[in-house]
DRENGU-137406 format. One record per residue: residue number from 1; residue in one letter; x, y, z of N, C-alpha, C in turn. Coordinates in pm, 1 decimal, m for minus. Layout:
<recs>
     k   r       n.px       n.py       n.pz      ca.px      ca.py      ca.pz       c.px       c.py       c.pz
   NUM   a          X          Y          Z          X          Y          Z          X          Y          Z
...
</recs>
This chain:
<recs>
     k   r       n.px       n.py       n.pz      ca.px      ca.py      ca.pz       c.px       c.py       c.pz
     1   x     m912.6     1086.7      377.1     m944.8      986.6      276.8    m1041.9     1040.7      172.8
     2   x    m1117.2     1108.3      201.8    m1201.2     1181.9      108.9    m1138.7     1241.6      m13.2
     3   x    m1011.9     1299.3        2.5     m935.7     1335.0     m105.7     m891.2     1223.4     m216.6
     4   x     m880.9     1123.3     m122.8     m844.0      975.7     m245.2     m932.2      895.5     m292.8
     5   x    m1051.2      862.9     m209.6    m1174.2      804.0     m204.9    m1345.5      856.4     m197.6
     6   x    m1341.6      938.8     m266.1    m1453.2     1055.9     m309.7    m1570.9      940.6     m271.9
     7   x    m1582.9      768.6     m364.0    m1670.3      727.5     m333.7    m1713.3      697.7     m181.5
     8   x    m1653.1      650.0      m37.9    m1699.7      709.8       44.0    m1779.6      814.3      119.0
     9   x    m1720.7      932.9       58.9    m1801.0     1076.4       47.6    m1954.9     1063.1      m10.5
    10   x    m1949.8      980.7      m89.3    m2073.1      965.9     m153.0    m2164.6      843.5      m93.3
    11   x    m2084.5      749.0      m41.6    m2206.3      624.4      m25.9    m2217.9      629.8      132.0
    12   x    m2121.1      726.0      209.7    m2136.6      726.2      367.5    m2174.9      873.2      451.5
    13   x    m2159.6      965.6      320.6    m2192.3     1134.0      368.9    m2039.3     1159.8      425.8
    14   x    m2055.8     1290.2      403.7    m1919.6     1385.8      472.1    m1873.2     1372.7      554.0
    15   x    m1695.5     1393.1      601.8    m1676.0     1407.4      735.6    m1698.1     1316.4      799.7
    16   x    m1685.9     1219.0      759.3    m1731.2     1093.8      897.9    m1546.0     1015.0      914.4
    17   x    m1570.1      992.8     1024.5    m1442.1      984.3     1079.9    m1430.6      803.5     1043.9
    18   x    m1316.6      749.5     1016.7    m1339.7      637.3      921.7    m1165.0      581.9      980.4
    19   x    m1159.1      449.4     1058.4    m1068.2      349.0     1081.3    m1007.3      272.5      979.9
    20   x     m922.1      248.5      962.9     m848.9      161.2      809.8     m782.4       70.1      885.3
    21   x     m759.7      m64.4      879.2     m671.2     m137.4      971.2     m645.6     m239.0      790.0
    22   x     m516.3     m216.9      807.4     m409.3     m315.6      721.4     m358.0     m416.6      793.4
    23   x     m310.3     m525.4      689.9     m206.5     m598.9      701.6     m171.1     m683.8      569.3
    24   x      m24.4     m781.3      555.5       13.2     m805.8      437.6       m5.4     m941.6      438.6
    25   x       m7.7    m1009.2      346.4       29.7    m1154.0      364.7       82.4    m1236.5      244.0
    26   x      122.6    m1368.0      220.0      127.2    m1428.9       79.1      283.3    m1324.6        1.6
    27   x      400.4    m1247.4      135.5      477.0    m1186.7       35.5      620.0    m1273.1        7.4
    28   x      646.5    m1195.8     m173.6      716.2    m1285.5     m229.1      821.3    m1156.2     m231.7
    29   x      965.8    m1156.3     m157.3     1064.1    m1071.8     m192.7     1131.6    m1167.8     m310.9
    30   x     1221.7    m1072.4     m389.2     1303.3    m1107.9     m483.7     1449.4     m987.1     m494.1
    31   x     1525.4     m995.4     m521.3     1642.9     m906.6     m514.0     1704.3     m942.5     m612.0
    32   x     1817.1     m845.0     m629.2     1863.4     m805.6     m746.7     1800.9     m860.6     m861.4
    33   x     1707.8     m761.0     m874.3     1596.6     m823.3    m1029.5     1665.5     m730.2    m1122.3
    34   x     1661.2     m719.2    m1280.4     1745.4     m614.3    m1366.0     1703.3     m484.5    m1374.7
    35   x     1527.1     m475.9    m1313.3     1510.2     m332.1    m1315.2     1484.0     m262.1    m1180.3
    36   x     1552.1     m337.6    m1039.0     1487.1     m292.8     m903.3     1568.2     m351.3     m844.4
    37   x     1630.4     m320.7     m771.1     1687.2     m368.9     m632.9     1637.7     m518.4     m540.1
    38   x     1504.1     m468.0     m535.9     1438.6     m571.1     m468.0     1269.3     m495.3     m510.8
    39   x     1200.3     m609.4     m504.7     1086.4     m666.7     m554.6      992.7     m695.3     m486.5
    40   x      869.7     m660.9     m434.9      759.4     m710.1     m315.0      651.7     m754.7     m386.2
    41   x      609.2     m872.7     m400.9      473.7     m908.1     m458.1      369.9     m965.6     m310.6
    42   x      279.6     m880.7     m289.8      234.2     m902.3     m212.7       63.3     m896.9     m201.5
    43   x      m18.9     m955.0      m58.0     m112.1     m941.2      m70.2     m108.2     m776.6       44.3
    44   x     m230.3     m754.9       36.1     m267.7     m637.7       88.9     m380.0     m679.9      132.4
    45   x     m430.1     m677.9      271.5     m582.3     m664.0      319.8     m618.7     m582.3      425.2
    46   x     m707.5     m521.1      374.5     m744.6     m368.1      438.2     m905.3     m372.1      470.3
    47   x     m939.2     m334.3      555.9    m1105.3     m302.0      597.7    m1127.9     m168.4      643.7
    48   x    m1207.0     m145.0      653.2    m1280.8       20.8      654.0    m1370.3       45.7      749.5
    49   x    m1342.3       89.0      829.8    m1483.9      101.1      986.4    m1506.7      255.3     1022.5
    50   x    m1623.2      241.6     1062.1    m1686.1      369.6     1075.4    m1635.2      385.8     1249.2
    51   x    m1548.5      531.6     1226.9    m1465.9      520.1     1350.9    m1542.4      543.6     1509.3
    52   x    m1692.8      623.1     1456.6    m1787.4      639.1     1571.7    m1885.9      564.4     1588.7
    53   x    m1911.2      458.9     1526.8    m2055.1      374.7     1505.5    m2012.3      226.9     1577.4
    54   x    m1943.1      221.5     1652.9    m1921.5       66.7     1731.0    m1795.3       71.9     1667.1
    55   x    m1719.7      115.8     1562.9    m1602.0       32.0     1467.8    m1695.8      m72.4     1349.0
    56   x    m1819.3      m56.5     1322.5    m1884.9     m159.3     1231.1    m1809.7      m97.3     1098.8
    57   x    m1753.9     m241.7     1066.0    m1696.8     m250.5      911.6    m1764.3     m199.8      816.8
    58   x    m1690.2     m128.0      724.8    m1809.4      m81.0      616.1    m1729.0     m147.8      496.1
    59   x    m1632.3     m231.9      503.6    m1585.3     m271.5      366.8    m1452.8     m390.0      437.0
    60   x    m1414.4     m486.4      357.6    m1287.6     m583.3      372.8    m1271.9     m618.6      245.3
    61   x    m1137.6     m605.6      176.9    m1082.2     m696.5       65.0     m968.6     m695.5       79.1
    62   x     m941.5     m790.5        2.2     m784.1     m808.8      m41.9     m740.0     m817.2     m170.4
    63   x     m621.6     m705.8     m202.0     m579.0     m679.2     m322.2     m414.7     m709.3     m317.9
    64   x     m353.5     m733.2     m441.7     m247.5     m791.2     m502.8     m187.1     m657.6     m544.3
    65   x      m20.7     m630.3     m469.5       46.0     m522.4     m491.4      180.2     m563.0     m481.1
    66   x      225.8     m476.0     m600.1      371.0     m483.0     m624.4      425.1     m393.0     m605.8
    67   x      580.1     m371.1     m515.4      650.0     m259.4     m508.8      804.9     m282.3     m550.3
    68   x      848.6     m190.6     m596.6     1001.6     m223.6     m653.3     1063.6     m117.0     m585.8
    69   x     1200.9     m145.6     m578.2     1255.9       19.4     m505.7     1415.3      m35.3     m516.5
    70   x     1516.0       74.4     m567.3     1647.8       80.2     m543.7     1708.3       78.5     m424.4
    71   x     1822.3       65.0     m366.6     1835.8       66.0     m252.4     1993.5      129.5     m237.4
    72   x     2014.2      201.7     m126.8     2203.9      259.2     m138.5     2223.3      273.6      m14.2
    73   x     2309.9      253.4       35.4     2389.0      274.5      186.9     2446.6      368.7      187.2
    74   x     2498.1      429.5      342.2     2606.3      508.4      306.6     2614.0      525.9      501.7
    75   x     2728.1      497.8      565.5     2735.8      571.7      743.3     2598.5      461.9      788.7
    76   x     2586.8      329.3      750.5     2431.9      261.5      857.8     2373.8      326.2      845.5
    77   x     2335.0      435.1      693.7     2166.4      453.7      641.3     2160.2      396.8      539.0
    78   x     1994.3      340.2      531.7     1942.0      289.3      407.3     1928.6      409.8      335.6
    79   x     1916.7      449.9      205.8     1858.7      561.7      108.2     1753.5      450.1       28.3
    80   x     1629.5      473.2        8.3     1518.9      353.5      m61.4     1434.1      448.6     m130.1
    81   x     1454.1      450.7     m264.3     1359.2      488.0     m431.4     1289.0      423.9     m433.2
    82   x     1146.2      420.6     m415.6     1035.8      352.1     m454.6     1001.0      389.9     m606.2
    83   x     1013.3      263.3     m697.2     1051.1      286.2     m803.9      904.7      278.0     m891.9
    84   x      835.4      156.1     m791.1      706.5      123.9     m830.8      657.2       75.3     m702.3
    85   x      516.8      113.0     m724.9      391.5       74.2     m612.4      245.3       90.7     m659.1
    86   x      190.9      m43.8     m701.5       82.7      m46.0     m770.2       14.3     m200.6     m785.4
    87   x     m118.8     m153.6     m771.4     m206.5     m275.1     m759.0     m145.3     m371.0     m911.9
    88   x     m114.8     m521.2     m868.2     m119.6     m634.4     m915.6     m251.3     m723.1     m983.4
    89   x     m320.2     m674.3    m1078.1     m470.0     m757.4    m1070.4     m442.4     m830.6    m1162.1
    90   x     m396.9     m941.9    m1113.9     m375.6    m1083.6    m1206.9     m562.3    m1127.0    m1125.6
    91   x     m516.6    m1247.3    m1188.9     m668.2    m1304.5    m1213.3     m754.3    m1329.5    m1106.7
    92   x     m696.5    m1368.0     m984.6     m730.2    m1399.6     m840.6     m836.7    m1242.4     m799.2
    93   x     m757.7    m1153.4     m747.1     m775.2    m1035.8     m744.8     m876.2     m976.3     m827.9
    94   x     m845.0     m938.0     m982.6     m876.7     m861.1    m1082.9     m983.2     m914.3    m1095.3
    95   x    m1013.6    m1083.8    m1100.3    m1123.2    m1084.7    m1160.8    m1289.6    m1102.4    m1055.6
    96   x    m1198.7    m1043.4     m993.7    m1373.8    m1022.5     m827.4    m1439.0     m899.2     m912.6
    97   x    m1602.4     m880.9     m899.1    m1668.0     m768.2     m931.7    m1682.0     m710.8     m824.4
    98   x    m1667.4     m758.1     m677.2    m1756.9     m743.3     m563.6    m1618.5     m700.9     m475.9
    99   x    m1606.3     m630.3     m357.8    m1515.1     m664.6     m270.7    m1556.3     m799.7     m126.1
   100   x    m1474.4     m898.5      m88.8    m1517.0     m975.8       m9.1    m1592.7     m988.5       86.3
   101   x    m1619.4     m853.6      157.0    m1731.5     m811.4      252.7    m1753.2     m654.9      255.8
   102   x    m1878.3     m617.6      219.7    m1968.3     m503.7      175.0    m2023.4     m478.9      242.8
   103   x    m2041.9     m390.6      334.6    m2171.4     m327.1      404.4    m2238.4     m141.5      344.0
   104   x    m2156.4     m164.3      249.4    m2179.4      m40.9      158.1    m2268.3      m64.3       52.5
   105   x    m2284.3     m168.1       38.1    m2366.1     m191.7      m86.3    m2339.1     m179.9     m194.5
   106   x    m2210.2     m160.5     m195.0    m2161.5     m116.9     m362.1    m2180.4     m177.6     m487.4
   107   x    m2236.5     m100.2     m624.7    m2239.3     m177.0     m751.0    m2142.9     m230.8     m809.0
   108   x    m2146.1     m332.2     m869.4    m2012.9     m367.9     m991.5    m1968.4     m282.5     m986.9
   109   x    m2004.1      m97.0    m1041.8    m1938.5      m37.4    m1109.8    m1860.5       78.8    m1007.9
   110   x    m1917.0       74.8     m882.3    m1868.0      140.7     m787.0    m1766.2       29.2     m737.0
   111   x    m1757.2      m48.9     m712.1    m1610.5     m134.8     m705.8    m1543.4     m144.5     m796.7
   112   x    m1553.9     m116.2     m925.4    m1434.3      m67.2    m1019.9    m1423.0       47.9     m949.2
   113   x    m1490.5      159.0     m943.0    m1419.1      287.0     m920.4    m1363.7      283.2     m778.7
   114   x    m1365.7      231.2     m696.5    m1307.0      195.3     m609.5    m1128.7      150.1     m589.1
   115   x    m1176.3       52.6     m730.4    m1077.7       15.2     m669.2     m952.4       93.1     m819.4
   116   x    m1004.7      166.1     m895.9     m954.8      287.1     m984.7     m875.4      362.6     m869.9
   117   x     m968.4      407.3     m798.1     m906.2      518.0     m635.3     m830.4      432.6     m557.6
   118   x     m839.9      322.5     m580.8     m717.4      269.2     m491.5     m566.7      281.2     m600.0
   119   x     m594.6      257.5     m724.4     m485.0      213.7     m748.1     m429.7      429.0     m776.1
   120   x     m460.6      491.6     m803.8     m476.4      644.8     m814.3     m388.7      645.8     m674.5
   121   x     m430.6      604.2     m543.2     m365.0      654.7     m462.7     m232.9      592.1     m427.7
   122   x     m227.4      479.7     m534.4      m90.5      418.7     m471.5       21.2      480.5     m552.9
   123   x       m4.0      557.3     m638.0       90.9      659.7     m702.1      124.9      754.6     m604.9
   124   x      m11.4      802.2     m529.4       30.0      927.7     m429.9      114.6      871.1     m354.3
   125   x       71.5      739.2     m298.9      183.2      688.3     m162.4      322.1      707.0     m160.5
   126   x      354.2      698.7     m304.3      480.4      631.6     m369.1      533.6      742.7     m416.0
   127   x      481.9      869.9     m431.2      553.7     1005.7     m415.8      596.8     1042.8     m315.9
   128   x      490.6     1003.4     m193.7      492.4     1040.2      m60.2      610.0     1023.1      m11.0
   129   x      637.9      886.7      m40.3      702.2      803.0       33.5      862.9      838.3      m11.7
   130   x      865.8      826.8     m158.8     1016.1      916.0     m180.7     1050.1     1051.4     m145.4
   131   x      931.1     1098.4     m118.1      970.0     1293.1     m134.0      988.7     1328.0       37.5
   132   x      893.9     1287.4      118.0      886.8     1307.5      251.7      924.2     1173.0      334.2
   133   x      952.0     1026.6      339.5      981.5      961.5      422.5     1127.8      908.2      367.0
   134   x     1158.5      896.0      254.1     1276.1      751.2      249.3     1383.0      865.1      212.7
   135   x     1374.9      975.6      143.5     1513.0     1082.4       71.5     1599.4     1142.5      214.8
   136   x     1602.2     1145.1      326.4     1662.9     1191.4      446.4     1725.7     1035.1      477.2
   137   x     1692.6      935.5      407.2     1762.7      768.5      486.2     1736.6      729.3      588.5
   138   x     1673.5      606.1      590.7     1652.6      503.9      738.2     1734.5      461.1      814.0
   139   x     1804.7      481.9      955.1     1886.2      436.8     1019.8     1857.3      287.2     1025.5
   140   x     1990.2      202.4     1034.6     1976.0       89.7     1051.7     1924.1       39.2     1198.9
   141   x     1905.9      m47.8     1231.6     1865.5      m95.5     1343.4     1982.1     m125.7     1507.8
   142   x     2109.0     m106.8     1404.1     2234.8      m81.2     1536.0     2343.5        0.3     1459.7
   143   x     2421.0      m18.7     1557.2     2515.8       46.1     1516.4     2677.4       21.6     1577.7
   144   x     2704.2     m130.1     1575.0     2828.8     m154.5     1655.5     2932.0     m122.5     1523.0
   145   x     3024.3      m87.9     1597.7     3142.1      m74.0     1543.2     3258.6     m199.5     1449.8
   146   x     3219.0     m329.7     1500.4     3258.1     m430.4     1468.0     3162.0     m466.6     1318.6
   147   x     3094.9     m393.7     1248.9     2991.5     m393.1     1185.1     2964.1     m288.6     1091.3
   148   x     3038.1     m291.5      999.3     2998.6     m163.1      889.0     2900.0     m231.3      827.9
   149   x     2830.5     m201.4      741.9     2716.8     m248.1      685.9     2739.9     m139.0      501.2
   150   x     2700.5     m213.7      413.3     2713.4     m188.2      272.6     2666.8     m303.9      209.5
   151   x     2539.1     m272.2      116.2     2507.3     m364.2       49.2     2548.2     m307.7     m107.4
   152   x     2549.9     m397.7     m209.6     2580.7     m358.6     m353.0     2485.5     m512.8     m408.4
   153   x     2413.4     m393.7     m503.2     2339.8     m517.8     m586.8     2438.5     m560.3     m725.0
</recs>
């Protein structure tokens, strides 16, 4: 994380071994939209714990993210282009100075840059994610014979 989140490095010291626990909520799919396959407007809430110190939280918020991605079949594999993946800061979101629970102490201006490095890394994800997880295709979840599977948007 240090590579994506430098401010850590700075407000917690080096090398410290650091827990992330996610989850989503509030999501809105949409499909066949004119520029994406399908559409994720979602919440994101993530906290930050210091992985040797009890697990004490060093941060909780929740941020507003959108992902778009093409989609193609072929033999019961998915093939999935993440087309877009990037923080949503409509007004709810965008307009917090603070994140919802701080034990970092962070300024106004270190929660902008914060959350600058968040949105910085959701570009990386979204390379990641086409170049090394989704371009080889996701097997579907079965595979009976009574059951070809092909979607077309």
């Amino acid at each position: 994380m240090q590579k994506y989140f430098p401010l850590f490095n700075e407000k917690i010291g080096p090398n410290k071994a650091l827990k992330v626990i996610t989850s989503l909520s509030h999501i809105e799919v949409k499909l066949g939209q004119p520029d994406a396959d399908i559409t994720l407007d979602y919440t994101l809430h993530f906290s930050v714990h210091h992985a040797n110190h009890g697990a004490r939280e060093l941060l909780y918020d929740e941020v507003r993210f959108v992902t778009a991605a093409n989609l193609g079949t072929s033999d019961d594999q998915v093939y999935i282009k993440v087309l877009k993946h990037e923080m949503n800061l409509d007004n709810k979101s965008g307009g917090r100075s603070l994140p919802i629970r701080d034990n970092m102490k962070m300024t106004k201006n270190e929660y902008r840059e914060f959350l600058a490095q968040l949105g910085s890394s959701a570009k990386t994800m979204k390379d990641w994610l086409n170049s090394d997880v989704f371009h080889v295709g996701v097997k579907f979840p079965y595979r009976p014979d009574e059951f070809l599977t092909d979607f077309r948007f």
